[in-house]
C-alpha positions as CSV (number, residue, x, y, z in Angstrom):
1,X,-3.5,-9.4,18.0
2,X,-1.8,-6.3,17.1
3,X,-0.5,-5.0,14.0
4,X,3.2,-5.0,14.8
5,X,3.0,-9.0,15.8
6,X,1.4,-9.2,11.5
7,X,2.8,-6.7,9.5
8,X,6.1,-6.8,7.2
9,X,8.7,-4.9,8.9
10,X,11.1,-4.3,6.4
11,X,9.9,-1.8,3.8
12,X,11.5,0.2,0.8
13,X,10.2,3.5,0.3
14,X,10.5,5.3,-2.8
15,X,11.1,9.1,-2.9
16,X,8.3,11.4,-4.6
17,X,11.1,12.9,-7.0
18,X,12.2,9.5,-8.0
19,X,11.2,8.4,-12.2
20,X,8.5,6.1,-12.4
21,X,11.0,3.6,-14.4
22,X,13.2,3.5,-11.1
23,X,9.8,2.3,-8.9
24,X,9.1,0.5,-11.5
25,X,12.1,-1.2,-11.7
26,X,12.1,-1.4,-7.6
27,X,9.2,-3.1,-7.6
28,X,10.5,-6.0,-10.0
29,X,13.9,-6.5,-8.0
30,X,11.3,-6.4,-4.7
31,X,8.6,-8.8,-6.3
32,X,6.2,-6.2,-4.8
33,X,3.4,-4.0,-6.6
34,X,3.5,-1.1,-4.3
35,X,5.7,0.9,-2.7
36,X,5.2,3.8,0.3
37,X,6.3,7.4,-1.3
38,X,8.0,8.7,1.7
39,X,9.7,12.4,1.7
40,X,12.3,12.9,4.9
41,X,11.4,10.0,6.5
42,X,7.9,10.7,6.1
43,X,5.0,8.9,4.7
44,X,3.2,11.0,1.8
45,X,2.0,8.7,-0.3
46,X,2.2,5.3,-2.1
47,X,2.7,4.1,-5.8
48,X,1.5,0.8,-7.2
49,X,1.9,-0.8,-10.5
50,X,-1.4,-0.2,-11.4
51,X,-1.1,3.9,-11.0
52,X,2.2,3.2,-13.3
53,X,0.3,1.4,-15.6
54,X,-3.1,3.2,-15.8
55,X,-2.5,6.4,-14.8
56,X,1.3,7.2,-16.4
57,X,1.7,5.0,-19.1
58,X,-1.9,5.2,-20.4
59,X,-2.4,8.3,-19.3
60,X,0.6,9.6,-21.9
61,X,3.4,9.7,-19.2
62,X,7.0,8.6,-19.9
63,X,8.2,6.5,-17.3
64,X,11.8,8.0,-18.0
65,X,10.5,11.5,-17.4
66,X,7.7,11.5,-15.0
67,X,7.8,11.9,-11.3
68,X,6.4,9.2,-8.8
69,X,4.8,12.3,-7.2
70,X,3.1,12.7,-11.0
71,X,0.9,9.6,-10.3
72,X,0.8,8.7,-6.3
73,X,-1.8,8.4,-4.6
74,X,-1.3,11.1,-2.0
75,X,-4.4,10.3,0.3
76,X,-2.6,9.2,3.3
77,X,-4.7,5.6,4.5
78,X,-2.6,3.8,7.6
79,X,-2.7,2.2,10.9
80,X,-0.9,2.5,14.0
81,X,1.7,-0.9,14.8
82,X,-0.1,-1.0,17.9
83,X,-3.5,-1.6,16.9
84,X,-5.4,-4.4,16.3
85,X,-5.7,-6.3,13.5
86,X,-9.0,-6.2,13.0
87,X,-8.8,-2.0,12.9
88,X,-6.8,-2.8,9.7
89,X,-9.0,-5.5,8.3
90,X,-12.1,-2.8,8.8
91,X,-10.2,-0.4,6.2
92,X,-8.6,-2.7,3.6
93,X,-12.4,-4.0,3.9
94,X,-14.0,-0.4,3.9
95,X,-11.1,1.1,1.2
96,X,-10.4,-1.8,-0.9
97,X,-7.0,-1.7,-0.3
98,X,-4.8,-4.7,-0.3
99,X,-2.1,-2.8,1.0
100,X,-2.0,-0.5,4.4
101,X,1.3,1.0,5.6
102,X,2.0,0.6,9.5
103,X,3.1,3.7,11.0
104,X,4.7,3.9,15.1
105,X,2.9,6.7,16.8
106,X,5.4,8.9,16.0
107,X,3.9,9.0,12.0
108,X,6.8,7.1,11.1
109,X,6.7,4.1,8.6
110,X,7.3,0.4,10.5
111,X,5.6,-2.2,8.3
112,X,2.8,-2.9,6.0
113,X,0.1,-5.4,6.5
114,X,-1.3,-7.2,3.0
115,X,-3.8,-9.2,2.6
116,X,-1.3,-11.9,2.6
117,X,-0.1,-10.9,6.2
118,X,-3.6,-11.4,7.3
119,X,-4.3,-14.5,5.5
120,X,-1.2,-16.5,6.7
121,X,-0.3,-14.7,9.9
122,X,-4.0,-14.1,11.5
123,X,-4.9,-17.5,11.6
124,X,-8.5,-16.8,11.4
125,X,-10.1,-17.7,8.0
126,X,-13.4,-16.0,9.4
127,X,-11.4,-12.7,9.4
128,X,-9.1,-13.0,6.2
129,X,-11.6,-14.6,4.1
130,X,-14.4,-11.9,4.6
131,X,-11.3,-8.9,4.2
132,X,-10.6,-11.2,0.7
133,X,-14.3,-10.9,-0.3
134,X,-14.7,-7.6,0.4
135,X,-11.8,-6.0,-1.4
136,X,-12.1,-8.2,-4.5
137,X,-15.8,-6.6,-5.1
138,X,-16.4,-4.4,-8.0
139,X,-16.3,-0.7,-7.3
140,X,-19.8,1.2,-7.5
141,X,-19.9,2.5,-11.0
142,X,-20.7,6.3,-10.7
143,X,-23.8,6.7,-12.9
């Protein structure tokens, strides 16, 4: 099964020169706790409410005065619509990401596939469980 036949189509993007109170804000009107940074139609990052929280707010940052592109993650991590499932599963697993933008193979944004998608749209509980497992582990504590 391919990504396209999973994903969410329909995505807000938020610019990197938005404030983080307007993503902030986006993501309570969308119900959502991330949203792709894109810059001229262009994927460059995302933003989730947990880089708000923990790396703005407790960082020091004023939501009303600091940039999205202040506290993004910038490392671009995606698919491509047309491949498989699984190929997504692999890097949420691999990342622990619960959240993987779908880009067309012209690098521009289509979807994103959640952990959700895969659970309810897969139809394999083999697949979505494991993906489940995998991201909920505890990170390896540098020592």
């Amino acid at each position: 099964m391919q990504l396209k036949d999973v994903m969410t189509h329909e995505v807000e993007c938020i610019s990197p020169e938005a404030f983080l109170k307007e993503a902030g804000e986006k993501m309570r009107a969308l119900d959502v706790g991330a949203l792709p940074v894109c810059s001229n139609d262009r994927l460059v990052g995302m933003i989730t409410d947990r880089d708000i929280a923990c790396r703005a707010v407790a960082g020091g940052m004023d939501p009303r005065e600091a940039r999205v592109r202040d506290c993004m993650t910038d490392q671009l991590i995606y698919c491509f619509e047309d491949e498989d499932v699984s190929e997504a599963a692999r890097i949420m697993e691999e990342r622990q990401i619960r959240r993987l933008p779908i880009l067309n193979r012209s690098k521009r944004l289509v979807g994103i596939v959640s952990l959700g998608d895969l659970a309810t749209r897969v139809r394999s509980y083999e697949l979505s469980g494991e993906v489940l497992e995998r991201v909920s582990e505890p990170a390896l504590q540098h020592v």
